[in-house]
DSSP file (Angstrom, degrees, kcal/mol; ACC not computed):
  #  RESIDUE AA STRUCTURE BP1 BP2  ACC     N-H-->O    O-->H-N    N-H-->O    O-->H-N    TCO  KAPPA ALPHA  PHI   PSI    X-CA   Y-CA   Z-CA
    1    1 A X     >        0   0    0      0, 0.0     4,-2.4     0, 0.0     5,-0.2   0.000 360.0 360.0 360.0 -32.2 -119.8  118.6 -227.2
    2    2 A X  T  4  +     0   0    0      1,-0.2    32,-0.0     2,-0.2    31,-0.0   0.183 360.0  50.5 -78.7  23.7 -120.1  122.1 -225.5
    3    3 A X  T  > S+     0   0    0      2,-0.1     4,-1.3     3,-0.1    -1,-0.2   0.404 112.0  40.8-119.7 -33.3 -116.7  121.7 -224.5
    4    4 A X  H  > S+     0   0    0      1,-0.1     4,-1.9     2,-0.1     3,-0.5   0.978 116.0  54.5 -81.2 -52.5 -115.1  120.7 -227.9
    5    5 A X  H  < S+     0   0    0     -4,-2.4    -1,-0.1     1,-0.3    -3,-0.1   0.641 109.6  48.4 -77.7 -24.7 -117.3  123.4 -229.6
    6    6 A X  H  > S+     0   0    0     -5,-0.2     4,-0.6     2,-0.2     3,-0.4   0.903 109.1  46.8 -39.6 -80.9 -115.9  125.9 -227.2
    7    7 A X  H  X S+     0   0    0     -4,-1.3     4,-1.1    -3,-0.5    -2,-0.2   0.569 115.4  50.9 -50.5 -30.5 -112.2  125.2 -227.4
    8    8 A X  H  <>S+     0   0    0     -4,-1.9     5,-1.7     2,-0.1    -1,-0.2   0.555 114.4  41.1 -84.9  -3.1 -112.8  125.2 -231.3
    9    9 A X  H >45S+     0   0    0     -3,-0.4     3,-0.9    -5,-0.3    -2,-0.2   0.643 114.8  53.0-123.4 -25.4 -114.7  128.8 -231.0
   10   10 A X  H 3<5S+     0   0    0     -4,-0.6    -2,-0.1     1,-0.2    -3,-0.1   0.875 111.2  51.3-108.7 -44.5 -111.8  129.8 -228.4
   11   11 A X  T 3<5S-     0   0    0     -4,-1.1    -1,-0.2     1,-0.1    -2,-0.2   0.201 107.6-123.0-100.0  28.8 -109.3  128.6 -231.4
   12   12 A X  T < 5 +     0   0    0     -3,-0.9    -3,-0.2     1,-0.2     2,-0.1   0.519  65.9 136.1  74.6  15.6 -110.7  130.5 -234.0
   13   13 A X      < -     0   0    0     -5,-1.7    11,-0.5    10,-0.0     2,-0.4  -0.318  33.1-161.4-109.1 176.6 -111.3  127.3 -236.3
   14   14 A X        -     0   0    0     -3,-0.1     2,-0.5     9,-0.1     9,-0.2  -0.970  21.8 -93.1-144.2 163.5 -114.7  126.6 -238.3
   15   15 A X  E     -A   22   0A   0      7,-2.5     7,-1.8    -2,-0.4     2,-0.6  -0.775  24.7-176.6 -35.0  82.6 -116.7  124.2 -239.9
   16   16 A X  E     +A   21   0A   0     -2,-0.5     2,-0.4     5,-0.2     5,-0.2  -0.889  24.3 149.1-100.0  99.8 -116.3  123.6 -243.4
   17   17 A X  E >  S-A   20   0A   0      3,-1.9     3,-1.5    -2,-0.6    -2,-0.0  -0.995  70.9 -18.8-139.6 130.6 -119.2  120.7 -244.5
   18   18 A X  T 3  S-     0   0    0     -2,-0.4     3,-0.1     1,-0.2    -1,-0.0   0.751 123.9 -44.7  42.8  38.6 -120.7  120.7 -247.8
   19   19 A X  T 3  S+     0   0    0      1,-0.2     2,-0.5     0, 0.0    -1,-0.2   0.525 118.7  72.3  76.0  17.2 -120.0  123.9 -249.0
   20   20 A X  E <  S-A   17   0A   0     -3,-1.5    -3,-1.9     2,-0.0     2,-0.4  -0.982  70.8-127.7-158.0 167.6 -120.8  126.3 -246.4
   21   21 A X  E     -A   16   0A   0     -2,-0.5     2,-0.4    -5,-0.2    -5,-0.2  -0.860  15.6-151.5-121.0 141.4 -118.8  126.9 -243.1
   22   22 A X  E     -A   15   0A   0     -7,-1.8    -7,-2.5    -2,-0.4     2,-0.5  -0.881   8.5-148.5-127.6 131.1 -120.5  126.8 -239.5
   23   23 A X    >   -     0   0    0     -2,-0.4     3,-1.2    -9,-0.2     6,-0.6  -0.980   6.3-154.9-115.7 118.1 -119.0  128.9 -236.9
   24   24 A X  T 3  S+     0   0    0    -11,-0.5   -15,-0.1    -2,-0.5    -1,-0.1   0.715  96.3  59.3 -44.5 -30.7 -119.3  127.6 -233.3
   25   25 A X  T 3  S+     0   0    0    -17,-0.1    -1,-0.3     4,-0.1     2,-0.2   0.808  96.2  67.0-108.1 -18.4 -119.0  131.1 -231.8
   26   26 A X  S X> S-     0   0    0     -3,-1.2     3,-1.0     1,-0.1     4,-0.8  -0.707  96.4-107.2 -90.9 156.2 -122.8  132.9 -233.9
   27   27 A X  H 3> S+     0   0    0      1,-0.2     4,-1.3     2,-0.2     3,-0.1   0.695 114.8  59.2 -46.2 -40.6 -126.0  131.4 -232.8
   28   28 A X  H 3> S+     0   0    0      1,-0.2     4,-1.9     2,-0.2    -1,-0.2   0.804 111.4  43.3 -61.7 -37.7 -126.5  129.2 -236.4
   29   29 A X  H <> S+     0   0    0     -3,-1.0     4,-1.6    -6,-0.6    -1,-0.2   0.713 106.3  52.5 -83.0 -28.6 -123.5  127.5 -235.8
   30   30 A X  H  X S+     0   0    0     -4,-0.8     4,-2.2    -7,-0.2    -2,-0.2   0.699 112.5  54.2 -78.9 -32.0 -123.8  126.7 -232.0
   31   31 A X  H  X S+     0   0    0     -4,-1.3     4,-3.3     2,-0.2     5,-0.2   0.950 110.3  47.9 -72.4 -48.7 -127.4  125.1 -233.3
   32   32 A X  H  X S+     0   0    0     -4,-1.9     4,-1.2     1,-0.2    -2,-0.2   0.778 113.7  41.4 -66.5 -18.7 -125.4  123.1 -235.8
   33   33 A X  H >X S+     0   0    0     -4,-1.6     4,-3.3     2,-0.2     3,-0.7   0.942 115.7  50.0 -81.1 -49.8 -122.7  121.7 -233.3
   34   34 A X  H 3X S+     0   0    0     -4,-2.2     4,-1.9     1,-0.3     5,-0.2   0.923 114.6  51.5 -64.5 -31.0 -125.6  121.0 -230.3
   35   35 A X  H 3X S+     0   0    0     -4,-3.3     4,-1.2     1,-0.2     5,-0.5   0.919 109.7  47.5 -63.5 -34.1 -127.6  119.1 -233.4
   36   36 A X  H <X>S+     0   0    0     -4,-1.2     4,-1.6    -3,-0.7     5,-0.5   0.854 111.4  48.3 -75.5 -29.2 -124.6  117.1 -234.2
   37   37 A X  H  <5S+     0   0    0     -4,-3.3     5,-0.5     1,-0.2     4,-0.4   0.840 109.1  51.2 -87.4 -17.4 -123.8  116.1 -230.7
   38   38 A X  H  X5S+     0   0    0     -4,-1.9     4,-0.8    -5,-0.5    -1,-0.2   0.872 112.6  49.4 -75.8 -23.2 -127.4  115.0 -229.8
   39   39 A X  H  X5S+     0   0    0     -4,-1.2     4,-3.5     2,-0.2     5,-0.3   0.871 112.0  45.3 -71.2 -67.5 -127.3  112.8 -233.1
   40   40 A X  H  X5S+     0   0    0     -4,-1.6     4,-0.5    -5,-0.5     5,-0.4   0.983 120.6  42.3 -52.5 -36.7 -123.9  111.3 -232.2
   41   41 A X  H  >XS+     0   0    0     -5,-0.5     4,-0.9    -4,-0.4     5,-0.6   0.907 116.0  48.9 -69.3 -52.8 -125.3  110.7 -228.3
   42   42 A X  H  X5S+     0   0    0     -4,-0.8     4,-1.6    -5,-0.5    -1,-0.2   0.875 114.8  39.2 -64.0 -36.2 -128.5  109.6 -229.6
   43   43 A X  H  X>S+     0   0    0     -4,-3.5     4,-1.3     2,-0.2     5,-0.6   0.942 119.0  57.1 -62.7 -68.4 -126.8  106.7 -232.6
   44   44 A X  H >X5S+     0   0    0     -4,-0.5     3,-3.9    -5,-0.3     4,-1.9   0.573 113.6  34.1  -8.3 -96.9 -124.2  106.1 -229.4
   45   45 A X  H 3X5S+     0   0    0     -4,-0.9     4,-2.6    -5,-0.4     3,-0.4   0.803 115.7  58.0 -54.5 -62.8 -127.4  105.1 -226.8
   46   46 A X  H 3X<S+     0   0    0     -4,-1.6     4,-0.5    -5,-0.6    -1,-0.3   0.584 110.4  39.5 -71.1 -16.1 -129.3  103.4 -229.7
   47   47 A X  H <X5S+     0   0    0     -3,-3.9     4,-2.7    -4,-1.3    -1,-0.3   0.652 113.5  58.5 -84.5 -23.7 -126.2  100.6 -230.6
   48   48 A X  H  X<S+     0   0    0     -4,-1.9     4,-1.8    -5,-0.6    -2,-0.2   0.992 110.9  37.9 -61.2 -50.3 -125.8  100.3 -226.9
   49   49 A X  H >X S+     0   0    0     -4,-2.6     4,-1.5     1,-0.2     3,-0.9   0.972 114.0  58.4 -41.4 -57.2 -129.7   99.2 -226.6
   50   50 A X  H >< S+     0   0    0     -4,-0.5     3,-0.5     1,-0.3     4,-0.4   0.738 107.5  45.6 -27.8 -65.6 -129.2   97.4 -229.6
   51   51 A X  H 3< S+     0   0    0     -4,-2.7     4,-0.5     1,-0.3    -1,-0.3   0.741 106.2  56.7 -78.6 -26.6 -126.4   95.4 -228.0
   52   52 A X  H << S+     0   0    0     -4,-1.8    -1,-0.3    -3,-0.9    -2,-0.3   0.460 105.3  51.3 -80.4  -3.7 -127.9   94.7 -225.0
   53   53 A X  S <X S+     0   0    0     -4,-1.5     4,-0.8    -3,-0.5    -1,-0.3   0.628 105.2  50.0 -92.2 -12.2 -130.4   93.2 -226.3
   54   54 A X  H  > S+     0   0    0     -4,-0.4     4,-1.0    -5,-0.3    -2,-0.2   0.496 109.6  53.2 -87.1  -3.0 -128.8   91.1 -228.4
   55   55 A X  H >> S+     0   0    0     -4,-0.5     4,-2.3    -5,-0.3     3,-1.2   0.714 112.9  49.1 -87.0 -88.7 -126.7   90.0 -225.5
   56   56 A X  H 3> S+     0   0    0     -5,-0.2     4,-1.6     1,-0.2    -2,-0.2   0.719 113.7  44.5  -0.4 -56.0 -130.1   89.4 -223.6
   57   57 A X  H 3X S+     0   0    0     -4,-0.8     4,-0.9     2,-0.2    -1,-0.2   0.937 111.6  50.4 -73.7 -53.9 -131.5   87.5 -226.3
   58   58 A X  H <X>S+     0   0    0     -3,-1.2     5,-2.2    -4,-1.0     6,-0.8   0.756 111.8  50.3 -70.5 -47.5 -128.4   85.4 -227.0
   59   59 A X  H  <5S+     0   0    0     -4,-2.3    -1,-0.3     4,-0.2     3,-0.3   0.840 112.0  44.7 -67.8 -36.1 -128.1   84.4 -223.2
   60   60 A X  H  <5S+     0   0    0     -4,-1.6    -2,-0.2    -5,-0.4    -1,-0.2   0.571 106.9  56.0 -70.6 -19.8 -131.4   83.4 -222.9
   61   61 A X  H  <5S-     0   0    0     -4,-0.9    -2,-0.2    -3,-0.2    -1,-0.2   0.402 118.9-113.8-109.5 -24.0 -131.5   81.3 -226.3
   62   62 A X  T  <5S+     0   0    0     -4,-0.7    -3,-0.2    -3,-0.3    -4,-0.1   0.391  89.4 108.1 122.1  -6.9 -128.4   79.6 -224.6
   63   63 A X      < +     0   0    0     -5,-2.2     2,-0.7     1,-0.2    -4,-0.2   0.335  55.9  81.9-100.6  10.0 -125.5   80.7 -227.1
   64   64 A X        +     0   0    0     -6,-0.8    -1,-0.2    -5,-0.1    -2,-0.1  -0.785  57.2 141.4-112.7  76.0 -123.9   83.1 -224.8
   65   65 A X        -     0   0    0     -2,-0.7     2,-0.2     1,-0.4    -1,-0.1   0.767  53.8-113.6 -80.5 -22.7 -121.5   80.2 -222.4
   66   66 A X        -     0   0    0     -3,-0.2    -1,-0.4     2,-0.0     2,-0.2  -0.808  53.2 -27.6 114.8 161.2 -118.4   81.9 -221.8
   67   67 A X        -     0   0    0     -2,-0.2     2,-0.4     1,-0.1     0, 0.0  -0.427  68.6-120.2 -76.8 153.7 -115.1   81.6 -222.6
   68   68 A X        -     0   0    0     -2,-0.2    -1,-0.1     1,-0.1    -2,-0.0  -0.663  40.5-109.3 -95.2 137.6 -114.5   77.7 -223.2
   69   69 A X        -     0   0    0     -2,-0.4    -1,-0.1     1,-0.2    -3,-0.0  -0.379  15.6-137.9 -66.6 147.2 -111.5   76.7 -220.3
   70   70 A X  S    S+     0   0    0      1,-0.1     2,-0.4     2,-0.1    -1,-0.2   0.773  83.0  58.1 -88.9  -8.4 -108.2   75.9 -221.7
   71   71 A X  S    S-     0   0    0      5,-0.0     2,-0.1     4,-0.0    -2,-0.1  -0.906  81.4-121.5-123.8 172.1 -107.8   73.1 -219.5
   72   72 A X     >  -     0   0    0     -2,-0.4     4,-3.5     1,-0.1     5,-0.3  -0.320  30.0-109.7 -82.6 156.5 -109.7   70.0 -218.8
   73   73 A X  H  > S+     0   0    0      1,-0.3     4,-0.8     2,-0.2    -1,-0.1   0.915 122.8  48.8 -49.7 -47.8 -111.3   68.9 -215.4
   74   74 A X  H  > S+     0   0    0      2,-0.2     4,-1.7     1,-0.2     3,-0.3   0.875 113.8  50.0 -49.7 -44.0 -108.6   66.1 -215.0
   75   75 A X  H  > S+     0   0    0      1,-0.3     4,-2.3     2,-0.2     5,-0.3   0.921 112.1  44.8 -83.1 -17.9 -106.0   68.7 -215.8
   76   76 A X  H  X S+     0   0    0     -4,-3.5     4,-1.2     2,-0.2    -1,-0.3   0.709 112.6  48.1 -76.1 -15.0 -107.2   71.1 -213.5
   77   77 A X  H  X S+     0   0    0     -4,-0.8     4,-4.1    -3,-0.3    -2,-0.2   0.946 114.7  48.2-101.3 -58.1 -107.7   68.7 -210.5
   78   78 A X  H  X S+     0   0    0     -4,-1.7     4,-0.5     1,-0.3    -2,-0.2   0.669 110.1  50.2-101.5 -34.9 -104.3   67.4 -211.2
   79   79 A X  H >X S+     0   0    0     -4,-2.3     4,-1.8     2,-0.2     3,-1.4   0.917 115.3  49.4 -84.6 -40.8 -102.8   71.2 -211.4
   80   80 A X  H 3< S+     0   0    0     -4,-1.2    -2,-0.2    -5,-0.3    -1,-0.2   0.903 104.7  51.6 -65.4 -26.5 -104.7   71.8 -207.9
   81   81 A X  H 3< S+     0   0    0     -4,-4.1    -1,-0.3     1,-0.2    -2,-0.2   0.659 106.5  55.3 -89.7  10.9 -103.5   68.9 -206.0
   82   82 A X  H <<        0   0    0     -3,-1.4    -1,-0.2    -4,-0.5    -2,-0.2   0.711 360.0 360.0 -66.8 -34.0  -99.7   69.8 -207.0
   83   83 A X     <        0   0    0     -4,-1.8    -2,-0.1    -5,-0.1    -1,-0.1   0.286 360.0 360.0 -57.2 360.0 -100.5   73.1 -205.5
């Protein structure tokens, strides 16, 4: 985020949100960009738990198999012994 906010301060642009404009390059503005990227990291990390626990959950409860094969055992023994 200090990288984008940088390159934005570097290319003169600002912030326009909700009627007042935040500039990356004064101290008020540099607070509002580092708050917005710890928010965005912070939703990020908090669906990733999320999901891994539901993965967890879901494997353990038995619903999580796998992709279902597209062929049958018979067709698969029959495709290996052509081989």
């Amino acid at each position: 985020m200090h990288a984008i906010a940088s390159e934005l301060e570097a290319k003169g642009a600002r912030l326009a949100y909700d009627g007042s404009t935040h500039d990356p390059a004064d101290p008020a503005g540099k607070l509002f960009f580092t708050i917005l990227g710890a928010m965005a990291e912070f939703e990020a990390d908090l669906i990733r738990a999320r999901t891994r626990g539901g993965v967890a959950i879901a494997k353990a409860e038995g619903r999580m198999l796998g992709r279902t094969p597209k062929l049958s055992a018979l067709q698969r023994r029959r495709l290996l012994a052509d081989y």
